[in-house]
N, C-alpha and C positions, 0 to 999 in steps of 0.2 A: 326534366332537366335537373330540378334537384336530385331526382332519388339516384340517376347516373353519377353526381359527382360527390354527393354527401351521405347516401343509400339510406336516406330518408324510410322513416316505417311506411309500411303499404296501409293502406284506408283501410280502415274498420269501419263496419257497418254498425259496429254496436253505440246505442248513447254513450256508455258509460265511457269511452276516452274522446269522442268526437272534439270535444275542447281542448283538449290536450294536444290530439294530431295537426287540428287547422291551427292552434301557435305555432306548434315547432314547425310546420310546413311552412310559413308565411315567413318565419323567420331563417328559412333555408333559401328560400326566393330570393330576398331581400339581402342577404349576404354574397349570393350567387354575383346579384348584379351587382351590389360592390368591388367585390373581390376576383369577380372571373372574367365580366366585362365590360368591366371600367366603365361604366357609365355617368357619365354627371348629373353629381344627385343634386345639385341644385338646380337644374332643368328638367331632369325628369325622373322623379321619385313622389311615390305615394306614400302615404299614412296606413301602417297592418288595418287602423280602426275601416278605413275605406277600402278595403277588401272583406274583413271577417264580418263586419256590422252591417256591410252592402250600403254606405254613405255616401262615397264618390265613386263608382264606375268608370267613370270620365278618368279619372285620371290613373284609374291603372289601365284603360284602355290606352292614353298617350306613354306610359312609361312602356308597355308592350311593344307597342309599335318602334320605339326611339330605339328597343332591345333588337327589334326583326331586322334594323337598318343598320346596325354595328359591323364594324371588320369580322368578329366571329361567326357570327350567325351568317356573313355573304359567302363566306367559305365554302359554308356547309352550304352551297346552293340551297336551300329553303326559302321560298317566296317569303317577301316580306310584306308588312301593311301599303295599303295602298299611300303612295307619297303626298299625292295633292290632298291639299287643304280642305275641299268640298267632300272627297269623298272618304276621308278621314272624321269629318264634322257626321257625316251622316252616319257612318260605322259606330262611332262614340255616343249619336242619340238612339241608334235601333239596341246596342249591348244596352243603357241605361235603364230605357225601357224594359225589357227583358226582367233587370234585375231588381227595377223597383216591382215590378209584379210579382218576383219571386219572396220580395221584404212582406208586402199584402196577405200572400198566401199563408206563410211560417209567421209573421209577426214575432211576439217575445220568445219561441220557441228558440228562433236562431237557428245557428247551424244543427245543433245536437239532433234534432228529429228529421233533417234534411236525408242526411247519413243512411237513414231509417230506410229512406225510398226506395234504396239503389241493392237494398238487399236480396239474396237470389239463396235459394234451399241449393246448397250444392247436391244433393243425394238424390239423387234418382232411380226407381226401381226400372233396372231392366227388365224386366218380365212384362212392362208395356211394352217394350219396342218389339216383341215377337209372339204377339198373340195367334200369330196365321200360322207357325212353323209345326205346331201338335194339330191341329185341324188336316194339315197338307199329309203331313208324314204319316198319323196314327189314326185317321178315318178309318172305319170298319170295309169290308170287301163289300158290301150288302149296307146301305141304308135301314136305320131300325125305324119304321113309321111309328107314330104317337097307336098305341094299343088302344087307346078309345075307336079309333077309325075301322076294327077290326068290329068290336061287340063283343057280342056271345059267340061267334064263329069258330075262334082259336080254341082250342082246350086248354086246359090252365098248364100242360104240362109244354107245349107248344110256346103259349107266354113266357113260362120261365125260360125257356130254351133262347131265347131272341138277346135278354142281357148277358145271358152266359157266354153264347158266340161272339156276343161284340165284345166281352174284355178277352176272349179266346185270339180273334183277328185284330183288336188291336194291340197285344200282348205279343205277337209273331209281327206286326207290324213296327213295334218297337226294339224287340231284338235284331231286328233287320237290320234297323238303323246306327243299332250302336256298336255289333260287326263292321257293319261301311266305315263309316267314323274309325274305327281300326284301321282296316286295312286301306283307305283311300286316303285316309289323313294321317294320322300318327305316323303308320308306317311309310308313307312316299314321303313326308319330311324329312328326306336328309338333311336339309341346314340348321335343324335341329338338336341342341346337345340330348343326351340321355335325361340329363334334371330336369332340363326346359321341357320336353315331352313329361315326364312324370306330372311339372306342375301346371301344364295346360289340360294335360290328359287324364286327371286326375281321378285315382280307382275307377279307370275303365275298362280295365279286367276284370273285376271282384261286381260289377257292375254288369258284365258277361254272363258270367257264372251262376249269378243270383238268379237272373230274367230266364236262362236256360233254363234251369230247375225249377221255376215258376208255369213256363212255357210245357216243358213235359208233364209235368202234375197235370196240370189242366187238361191236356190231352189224353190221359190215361182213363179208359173207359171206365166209369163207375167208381171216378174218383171224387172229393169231395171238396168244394172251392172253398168253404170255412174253414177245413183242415189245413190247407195248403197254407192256408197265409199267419193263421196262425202258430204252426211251427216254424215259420221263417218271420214271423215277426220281429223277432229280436235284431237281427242281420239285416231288418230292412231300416227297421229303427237306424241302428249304428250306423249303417251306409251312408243314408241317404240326409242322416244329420251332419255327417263328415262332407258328403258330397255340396251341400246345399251353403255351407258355411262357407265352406273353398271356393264355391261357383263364383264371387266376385271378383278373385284373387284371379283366377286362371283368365278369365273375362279381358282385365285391364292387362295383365299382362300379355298377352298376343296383340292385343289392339297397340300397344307400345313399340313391339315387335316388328307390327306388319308396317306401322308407321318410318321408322330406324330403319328399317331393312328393305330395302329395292327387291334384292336377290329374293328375297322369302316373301314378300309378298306376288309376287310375277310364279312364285311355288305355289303360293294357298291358292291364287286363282285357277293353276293347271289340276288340282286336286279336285278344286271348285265343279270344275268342268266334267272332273270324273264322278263326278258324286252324283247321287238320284233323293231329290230332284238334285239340278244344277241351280236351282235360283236361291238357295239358300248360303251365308256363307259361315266359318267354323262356327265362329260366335251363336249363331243361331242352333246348331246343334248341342253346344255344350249347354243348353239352356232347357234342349229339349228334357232330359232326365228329372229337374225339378217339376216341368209342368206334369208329365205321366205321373210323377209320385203323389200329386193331389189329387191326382184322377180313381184313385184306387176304392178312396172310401165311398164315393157316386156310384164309381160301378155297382159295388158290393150293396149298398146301399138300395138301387135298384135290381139286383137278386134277390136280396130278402123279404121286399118288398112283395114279390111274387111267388113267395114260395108258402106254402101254408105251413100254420103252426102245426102240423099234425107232420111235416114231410120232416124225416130223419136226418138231413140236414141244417135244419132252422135252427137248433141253439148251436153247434158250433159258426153256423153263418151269422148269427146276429152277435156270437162275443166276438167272429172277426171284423165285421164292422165297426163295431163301439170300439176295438183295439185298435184300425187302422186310425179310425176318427182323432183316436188319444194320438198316434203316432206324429199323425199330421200335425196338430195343433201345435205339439213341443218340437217335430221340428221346425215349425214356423215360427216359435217363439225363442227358438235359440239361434235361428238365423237372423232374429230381428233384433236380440242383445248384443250379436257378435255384431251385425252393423252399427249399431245405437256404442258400442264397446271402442270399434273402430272411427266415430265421429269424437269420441267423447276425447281420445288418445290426440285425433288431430288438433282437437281444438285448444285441447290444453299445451301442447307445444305452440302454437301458436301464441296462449295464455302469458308462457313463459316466456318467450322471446320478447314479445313487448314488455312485458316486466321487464326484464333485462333490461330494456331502453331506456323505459323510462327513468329505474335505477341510475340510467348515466346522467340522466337532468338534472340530477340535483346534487347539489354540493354543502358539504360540511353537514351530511345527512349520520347521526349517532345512533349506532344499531346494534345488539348484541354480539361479543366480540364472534366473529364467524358468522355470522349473521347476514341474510339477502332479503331482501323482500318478498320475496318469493315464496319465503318461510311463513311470510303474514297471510295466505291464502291469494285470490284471489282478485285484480282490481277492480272494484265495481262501479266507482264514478271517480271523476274528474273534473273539475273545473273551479269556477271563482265562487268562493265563500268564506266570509269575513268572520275570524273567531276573534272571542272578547272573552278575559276572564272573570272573575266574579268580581273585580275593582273597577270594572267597562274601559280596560285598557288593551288596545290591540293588538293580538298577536300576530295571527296571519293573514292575508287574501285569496289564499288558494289552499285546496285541499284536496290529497289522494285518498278515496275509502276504499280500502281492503276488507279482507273476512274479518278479522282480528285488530285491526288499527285502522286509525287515520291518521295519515300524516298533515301536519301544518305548514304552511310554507310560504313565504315570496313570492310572487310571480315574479319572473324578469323583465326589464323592457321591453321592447318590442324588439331591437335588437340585439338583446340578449339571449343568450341559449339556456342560462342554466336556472332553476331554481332553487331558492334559498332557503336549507330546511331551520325549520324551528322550534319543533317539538312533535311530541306523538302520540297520542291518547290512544288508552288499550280501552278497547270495546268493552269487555268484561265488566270494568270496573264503573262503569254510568250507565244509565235512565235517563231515557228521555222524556221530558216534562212536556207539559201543554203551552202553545203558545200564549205567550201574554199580550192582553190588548193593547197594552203600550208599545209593545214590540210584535208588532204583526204580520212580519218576515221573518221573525226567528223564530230558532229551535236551540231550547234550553237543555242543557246535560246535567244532570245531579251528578255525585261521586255516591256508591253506594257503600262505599266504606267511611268517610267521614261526612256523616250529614248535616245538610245547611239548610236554611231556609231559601235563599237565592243559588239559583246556577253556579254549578262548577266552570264550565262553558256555555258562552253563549254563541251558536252561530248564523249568524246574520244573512240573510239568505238576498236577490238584487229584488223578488218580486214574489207575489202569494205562489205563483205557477210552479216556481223553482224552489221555495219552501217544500212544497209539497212533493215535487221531486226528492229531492237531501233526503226529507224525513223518511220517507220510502227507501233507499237507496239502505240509509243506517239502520230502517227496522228490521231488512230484510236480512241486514250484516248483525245486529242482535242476533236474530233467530238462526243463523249460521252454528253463532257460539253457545247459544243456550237454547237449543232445538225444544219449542213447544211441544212437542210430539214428547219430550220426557219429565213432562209434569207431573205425574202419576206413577213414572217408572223407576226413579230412584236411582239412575244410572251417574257416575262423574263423569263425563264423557271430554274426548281432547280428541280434536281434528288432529287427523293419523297421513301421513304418505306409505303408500303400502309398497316396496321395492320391490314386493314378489307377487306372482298373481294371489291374490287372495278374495275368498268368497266370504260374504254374508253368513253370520252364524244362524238368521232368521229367515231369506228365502232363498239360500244358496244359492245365491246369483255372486258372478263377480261384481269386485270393485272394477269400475272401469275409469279407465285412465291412468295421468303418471303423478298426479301428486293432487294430496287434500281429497284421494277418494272415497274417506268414509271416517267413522270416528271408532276408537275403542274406548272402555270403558274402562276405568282406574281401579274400580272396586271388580269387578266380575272378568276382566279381559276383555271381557263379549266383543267383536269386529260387527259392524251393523250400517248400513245405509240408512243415513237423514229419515226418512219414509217409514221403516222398518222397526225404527225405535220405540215408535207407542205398541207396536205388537212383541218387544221380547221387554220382559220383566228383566231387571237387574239380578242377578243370581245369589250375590248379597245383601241384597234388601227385598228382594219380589216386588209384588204388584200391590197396588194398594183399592185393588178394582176392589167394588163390594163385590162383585161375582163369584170371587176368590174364597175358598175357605180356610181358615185359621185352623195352624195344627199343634199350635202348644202358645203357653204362655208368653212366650218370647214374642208373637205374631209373624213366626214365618208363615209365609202364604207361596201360592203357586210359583215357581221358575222352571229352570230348566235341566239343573244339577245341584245335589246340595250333599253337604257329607251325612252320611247316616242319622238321621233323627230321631235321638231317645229325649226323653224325659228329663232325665239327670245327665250332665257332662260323662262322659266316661271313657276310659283308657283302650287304645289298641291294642291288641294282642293278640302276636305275629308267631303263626308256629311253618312246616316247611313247606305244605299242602294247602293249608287253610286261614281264610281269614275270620277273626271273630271279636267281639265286645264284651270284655268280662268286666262286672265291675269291681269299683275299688272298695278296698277294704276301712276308706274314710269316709266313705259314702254314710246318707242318715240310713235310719233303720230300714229292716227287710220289708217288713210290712206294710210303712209310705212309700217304699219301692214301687211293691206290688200292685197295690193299690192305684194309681200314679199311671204306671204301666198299663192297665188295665181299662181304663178311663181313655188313655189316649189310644189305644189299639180298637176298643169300639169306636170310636170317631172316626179313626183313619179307614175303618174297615166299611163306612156308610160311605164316604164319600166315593164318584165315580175315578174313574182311574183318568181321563181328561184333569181333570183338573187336581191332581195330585204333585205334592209339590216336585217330586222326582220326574214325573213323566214329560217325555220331550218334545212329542210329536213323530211327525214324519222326517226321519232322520236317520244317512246311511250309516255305516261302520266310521269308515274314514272321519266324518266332521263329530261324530260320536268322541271318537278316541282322540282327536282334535282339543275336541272344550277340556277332555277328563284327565289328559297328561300331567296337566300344569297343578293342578289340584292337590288336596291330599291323598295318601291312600287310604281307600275306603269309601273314598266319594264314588256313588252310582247313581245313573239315570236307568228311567224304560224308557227305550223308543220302539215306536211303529215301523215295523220291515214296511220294505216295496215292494216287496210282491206279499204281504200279509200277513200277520199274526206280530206275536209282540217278542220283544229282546231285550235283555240286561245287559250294559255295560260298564263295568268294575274296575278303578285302577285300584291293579293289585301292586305287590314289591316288582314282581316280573312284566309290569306292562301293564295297560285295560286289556282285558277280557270280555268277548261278547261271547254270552250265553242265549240261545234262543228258547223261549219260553210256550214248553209246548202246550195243547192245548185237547179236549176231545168236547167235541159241538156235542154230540149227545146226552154227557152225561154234563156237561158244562162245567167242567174243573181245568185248572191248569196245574202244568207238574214242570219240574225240571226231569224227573227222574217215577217212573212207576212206585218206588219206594215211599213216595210220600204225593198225595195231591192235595190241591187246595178249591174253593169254593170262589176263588176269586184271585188277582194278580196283587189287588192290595194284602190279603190274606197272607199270599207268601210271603212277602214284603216283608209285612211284622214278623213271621215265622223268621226267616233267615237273618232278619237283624240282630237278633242275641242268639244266635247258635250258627256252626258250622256252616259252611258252603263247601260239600266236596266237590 
């Protein structure tokens, strides 16, 4: 009734507003019934506390009832409470009962943990709902019985032959299927646009195409099942990462479709009917292609199994196994970010829309000119909490914690709507102290900019239970803004909204969601996920791990790019071809030069190339030239290729430049160029840093 005339927030499940939403609800009711229909409240009207606190039942069970028997409510034909007296008595002791059990149960919790109960995982993996439709469809022609049951009987080349048929039959058993699916569904859909077929039907040509060419390899006499897959590995990779991310999208949308549309669904069932089997329906087909793609490394896996190390097959068949294995895993891990990516987006609209709300609650709230709350991260709790400042004079009874603030505030009466702001204490700037035994509900705030012997704030919590709650609540909001994870790494970090999709400079994963999804770093730029932060060094200060090794006086130590590291400062100089470091002519003498130089070039040449302050890791072109744009020029890293070996990346005047760094395993040198090799990648390192790079 409220939420139709006042569009009341929907119930959150979470603690942290559960206080928040049972006021303003209670106080939406309660206005209802003043204002909509005319009730007399000095016959039938409760106290919010005899609702939120579960005190009197009784008497919002007689103001319900008094509500059901109104002009409005007879309208709307809706039974009302029973009229007589007896059976109204007895309605009002069976709810009391009810509710004093439920006071029993929760006790001081209250409502906040109630909320908790009613919570439900919206996300659901379909791929339970049709575990029978690859068993149905892609069964071999021929049952393979367990090889133990055989013995010594079979030849070994008879064994191998038994998994190679079954991914043969059901490799022709799956291309079958996703022909039909063409020509029985896609194509007999006419009330289907062009797009809407694209995005239900999504790459199931190139999905065609693929299986053919899998399906004929295999067939080809005295062909080789390790070869086949791994030259199509790449194209299975790509496919069926695209396909698998997509599969929910295409999923909801038809079921949307068939739902909305009469016409179209009385179509998919005549389609239904044409298909083999018929008891399947689309949904269940589109789903089929994820499950055959984790079938692949099984198969392969029991080939290799039975092929001997001596048979001419065996190492390309065991690297296609270990590549399908790899295949599988990343695309099961990238369809698990892109769904975890897709919660993360919902939930934060959601995040923000209540924000919004609550924003309207309060009044005479003083915020940076432009300024939303919204801006403050995150709301993490709500409710009653009595702040006092260090003269034990009271400032608020209610308080909203964000990432970044909490707000102080008013509560309003009971039937009042709004809250009254009254100041805002920024996270950053307090410590939270130990409670004191004189005060054994609170929680004391130091200022860590002007220190005192007593609290900056003191806030007063109603009981030990909910202490401990707050404290929690604001240490977790602590550790938001000053992420433990970078105690050792040196980083200035500020919670970032990223407006564009943007990845992690550390596991290249995106940020997900629309606002507060990650932090950059003030000194290095670095973009980084909360998680991520103890594993990348600040690029302007490094790591201060001992693991780490010191490469000059200064104590730079490992990161991830840094500009060229000599000994003494020295000048760039820029000709049309080439970059290089010569030095200056104010520089001390030649020979503490030398010297100097010399001292630090064996050190740098001992340590491994891991742990070198230039080297990056595992990292493509693109996030390469990413970090080194912004930089100076002259600043380079080495990263590890992905498919092997190592590369330099240069911002020069005209761009970074990646150079790949070759290598010959026999004689164990690296070169850019035959003209000159080296003993080692740090080797060249020192080499090209005072001389030419052509």
């Amino acid at each position: 009734m409220t939420r139709v005339i006042y569009s009341a927030p929907e119930s959150q499940t979470g603690r942290s507003a559960s206080d928040f939403i049972c006021r303003h609800n209670i106080f939406l009711f309660l206005h209802a019934i003043v204002s909509n229909f005319y009730l007399n409240t000095d016959e039938h009207f409760f106290e919010p506390e005899d609702l939120y606190l579960c005190q009197n039942i009784g008497n919002v069970i007689e103001t319900l009832s008094a509500l059901s028997h109104c002009n409005k409510v007879k309208r709307s034909s809706v039974p009302g409470f029973p009229k007589k007296e007896k059976h109204l008595a007895k309605k009002i002791k069976n709810e009391e009962n009810i509710y004093s059990s439920m006071k029993e149960i929760y006790g001081d919790a209250e409502t906040e943990y109630i909320y908790d109960s009613f919570a439900k995982d919206i996300y659901n993996d379909t791929q339970d709902n049709y575990e029978n439709i690859y068993q149905t469809i892609c069964a071999p022609k021929t049952q393979r019985f367990s090889l133990e049951i055989f013995g010594s009987s079979l030849k070994s080349k008879s064994k191998r032959d038994l998994p190679i048929n079954e991914l043969i039959d059901t490799e022709d058993k799956y291309l079958e299927n996703l022909i039909m699916v063409r020509d029985v569904f896609r194509d007999q859909l006419t009330l289907l646009s062009s797009k809407d077929k694209e995005l239900i039907f999504y790459k199931l040509d190139e999905l065609i195409r693929l299986h053919t060419e899998i399906l004929t390899g295999l067939n080809i006499k005295g062909s080789q099942v390790g070869e086949i897959f791994l030259r199509l590995n790449p194209i299975i990779a790509r496919l069926y990462g695209d396909y698998c991310v997509h599969l929910p999208r295409s999923m909801d949308f038809i079921t949307v479709l068939e739902k909305e549309d009469p016409k179209l669904r009385a179509q998919l069932f005549t389609c239904q009917a044409k298909a083999r089997p018929t008891t399947f329906p689309l949904t269940s087909h589109l789903i089929l292609p994820f499950q055959r793609f984790l079938k692949y490394h099984l198969l392969l896996k029991e080939i290799l199994k039975l092929t001997p190390e001596d048979h001419p097959e065996y190492s390309s068949l065991k690297r296609a196994t270990s590549e399908m294995s790899e295949v599988g895993e990343r695309v099961n891990e990238r369809k698990r970010d892109f769904e975890l990516a897709q919660q993360q987006i919902q939930s934060d609209e959601n995040d923000l829309n209540f924000i919004n709300r609550v924003e309207k609650t309060i009044k005479l709230m003083q915020l940076p000119r432009g300024a939303q709350l919204s801006d403050f991260g995150r709301l993490r709790k709500a409710g009653e909490l009595t702040a006092e400042n260090s003269y034990g004079a009271r400032l608020s009874d209610y308080a909203f914690l964000f990432d970044t603030i909490i707000l102080l505030c008013t509560r309003p009466k009971w039937l009042q709507h709004r809250y009254r702001f009254r100041t805002a204490v920024k996270i950053r700037d307090y410590r939270i102290g130990q409670t004191s035994p004189s005060h054994p509900n609170s929680i004391p705030l130091f200022h860590r900019i002007v220190p005192h012997p007593t609290p900056h704030l003191l806030f007063v919590c109603r009981n030990a239970a909910d202490r401990e709650v707050w404290r929690k609540a604001i240490t977790d909001a602590v550790d938001v803004v000053e992420p433990k994870e970078n105690a050792e790494r040196g980083h200035v970090l500020a919670m970032t909204t990223f407006k564009e999709e943007t990845s992690c400079y550390c596991c290249n994963r995106i940020m997900a969601g629309i606002f507060f999804q990650g932090y950059r770093c003030q000194r290095c730029q670095a973009l980084l996920h909360k998680k991520c932060i103890g594993d990348y060094p600040c690029l302007e200060v490094g790591s201060t791990n001992s693991n780490a090794s010191s490469i000059n006086n200064n104590g730079l130590t490992k990161c991830d790019s840094v500009t060229l590291p000599t000994v003494i400062n020295e000048p760039l100089e820029r000709s049309e071809s080439t970059l290089s470091l010569s030095p200056d002519s104010k520089q001390p003498s030649a020979d503490r030069v030398s010297k100097l130089q010399r001292e630090t070039e064996e050190e740098l040449i001992n340590i491994p190339v891991e742990r070198q302050s230039w080297f990056a890791g595992d990292l493509n072109p693109k996030t390469a030239s990413v970090r080194l744009q912004s930089l100076p020029v002259g600043t380079f890293l080495v990263r590890k290729r992905v498919n092997g070996g190592y590369a330099l990346a240069l911002n020069t005047p005209g761009g970074v430049k990646h150079m790949c760094i070759q290598s010959d395993e026999c004689e164990k040198e690296f070169y850019f160029s035959d003209a000159k090799r080296f003993k080692s990648i740090a080797e060249m390192i020192i080499y090209y840093r005072n001389r030419e790079l052509t």
